[in-house]
C-alpha positions in Angstrom: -17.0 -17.3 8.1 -13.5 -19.0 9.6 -11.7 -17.5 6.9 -12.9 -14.5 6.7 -12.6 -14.0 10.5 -8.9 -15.0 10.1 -8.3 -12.7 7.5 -8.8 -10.1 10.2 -5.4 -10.5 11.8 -4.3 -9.0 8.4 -6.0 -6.2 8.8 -3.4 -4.0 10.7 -0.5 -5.3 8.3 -2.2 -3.9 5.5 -3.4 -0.9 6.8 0.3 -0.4 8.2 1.6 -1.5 4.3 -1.0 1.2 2.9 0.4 3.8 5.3 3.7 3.3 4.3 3.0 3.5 0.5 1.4 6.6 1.0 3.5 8.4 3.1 6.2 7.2 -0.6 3.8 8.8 -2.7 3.5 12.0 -1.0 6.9 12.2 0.1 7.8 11.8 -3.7 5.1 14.2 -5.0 6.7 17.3 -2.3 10.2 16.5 -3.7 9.1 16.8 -7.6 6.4 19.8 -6.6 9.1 22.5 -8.2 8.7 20.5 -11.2 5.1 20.2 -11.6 4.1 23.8 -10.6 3.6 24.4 -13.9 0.8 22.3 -13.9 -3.1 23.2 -13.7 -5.3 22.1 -11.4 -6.7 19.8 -13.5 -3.1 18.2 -14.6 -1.7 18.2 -10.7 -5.4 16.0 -10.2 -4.5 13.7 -13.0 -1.1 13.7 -11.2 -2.3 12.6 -7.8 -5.1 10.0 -9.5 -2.1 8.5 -11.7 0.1 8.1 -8.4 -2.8 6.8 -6.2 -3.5 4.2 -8.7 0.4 3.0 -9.2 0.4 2.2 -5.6 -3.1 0.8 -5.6 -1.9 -1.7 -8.2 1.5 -2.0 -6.4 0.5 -3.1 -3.2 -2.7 -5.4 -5.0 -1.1 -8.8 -5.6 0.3 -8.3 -1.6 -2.6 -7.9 0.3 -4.7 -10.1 -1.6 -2.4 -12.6 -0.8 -2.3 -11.6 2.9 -6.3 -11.9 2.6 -6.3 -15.2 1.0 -3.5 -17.2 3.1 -5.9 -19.8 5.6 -2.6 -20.9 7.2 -1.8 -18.8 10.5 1.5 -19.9 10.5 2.5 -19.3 7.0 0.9 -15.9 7.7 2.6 -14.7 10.5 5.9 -15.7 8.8 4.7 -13.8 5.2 3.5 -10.7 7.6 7.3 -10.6 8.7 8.7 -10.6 5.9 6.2 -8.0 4.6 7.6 -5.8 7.2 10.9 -6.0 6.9 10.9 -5.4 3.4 9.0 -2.5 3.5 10.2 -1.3 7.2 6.8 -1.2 8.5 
């Protein structure tokens, strides 16, 4: 229960990290939309499921490690770094 209760404080960090990734994806999918009008409906789904999942995997290993860390300290300090490298 301690741990899972500390694992809370991540919560907004990744919901702030999953935000961000996101806002990439769709960003990237409206600059490339020219590209992929050609597509059907089906295709531009496989599309959107195929980007989803990239970032799923992508942002994985980080919050499982935000999860997982028992030290506050040690989390507060990777939580910093998380947002500065992804300007969160």
């Amino acid at each position: 229960f301690g741990n899972w209760h500390q694992s809370l404080g991540t919560v907004p960090m990744i919901t702030k990290l999953q935000s961000r990734a996101e806002k990439i994806r769709k960003q990237e999918l409206k600059r490339v939309n020219n590209k992929l009008s050609g597509l059907t409906a089906s295709e531009r789904a496989t599309v959107e499921r195929l980007t989803r999942g990239i970032v799923a995997k992508l942002l994985h290993g980080p919050m499982s490690h935000l999860r997982t860390m028992d030290n506050v300290e040690n989390r507060g300090q990777t939580v910093k770094s998380l947002e500065a490298m992804f300007k969160l």
